[in-house]
C-alpha positions in Angstrom: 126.3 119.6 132.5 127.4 120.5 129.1 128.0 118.3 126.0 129.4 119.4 123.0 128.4 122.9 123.1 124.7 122.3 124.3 123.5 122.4 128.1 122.2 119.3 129.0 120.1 118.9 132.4 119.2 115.3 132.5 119.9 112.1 130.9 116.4 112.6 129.2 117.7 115.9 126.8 120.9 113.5 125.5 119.9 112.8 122.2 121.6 109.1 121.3 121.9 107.5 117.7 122.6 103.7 116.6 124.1 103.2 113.4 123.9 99.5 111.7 126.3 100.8 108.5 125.6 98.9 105.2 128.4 96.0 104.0 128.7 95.2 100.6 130.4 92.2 101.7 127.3 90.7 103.0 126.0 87.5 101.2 123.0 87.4 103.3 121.9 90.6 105.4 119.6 88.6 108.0 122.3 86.4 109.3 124.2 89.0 111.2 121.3 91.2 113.0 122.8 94.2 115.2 122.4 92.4 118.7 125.0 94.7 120.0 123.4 98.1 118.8 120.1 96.5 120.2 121.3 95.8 123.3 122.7 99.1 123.9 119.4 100.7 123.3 117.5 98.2 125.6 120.5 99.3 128.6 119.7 102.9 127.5 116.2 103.2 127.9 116.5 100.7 131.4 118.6 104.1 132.5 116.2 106.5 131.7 117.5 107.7 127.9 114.6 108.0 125.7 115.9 109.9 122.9 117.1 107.0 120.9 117.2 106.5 117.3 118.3 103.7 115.5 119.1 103.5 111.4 119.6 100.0 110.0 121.3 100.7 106.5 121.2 97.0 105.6 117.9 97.6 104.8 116.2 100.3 102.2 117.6 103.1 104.7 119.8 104.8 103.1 121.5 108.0 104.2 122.4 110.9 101.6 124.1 113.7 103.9 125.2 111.7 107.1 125.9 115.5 108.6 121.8 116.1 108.6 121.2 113.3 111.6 121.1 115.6 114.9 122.4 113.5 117.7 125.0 113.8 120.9 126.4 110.6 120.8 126.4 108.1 118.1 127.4 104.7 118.1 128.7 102.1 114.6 128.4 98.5 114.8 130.8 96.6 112.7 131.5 93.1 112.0 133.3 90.9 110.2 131.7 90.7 106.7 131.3 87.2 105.3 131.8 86.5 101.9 131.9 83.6 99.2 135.4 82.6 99.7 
C-alpha cells in the first residue's frame, strides 16, 4: 500500500499525529480538554496503530516550524472558543 509517496506494509508503519491547537479565546484552558482527539487515539491504538503522537498547544507546547513534525496523517481539534461576553 502506498501513502503519500512512502510504502507502507502494515497499519503499524502509519505514523498518526493529534493536534490540540492553541485559542487565545480561551478564558480557562482546563474546561475544554480534547476528548475527541483522545478518543481517536484510544480507537487507534484498539486497531493496532502505535505510532501516535499527540501535541497539546494549550499548554507550554509550543511549535516554531509546524513543517518539522513527521507524520502521515494529522488530525486538528477545534471548538468553539468561549470568551467574556
Amino acid at each position: 500500500m502506498t501513502r503519500f509517496g512512502k510504502i507502507v506494509r502494515n497499519k503499524k508503519d502509519i505514523d498518526i499525529c493529534l493536534i490540540n491547537p492553541p485559542s487565545p479565546f480561551l478564558i480557562n484552558k482546563q474546561v475544554f480538554p480534547p476528548l475527541g482527539l483522545l478518543t481517536l487515539s484510544a480507537v487507534f491504538k484498539q486497531h493496532g496503530y502505535n505510532n501516535i503522537q499527540f501535541i497539546d498547544m494549550l499548554g507550554e507546547i509550543q511549535i516554531q516550524n509546524p513543517q518539522e513534525i513527521e507524520a502521515d496523517i494529522f488530525f486538528i481539534y477545534t471548538n468553539t472558543p468561549s470568551s467574556e461576553y
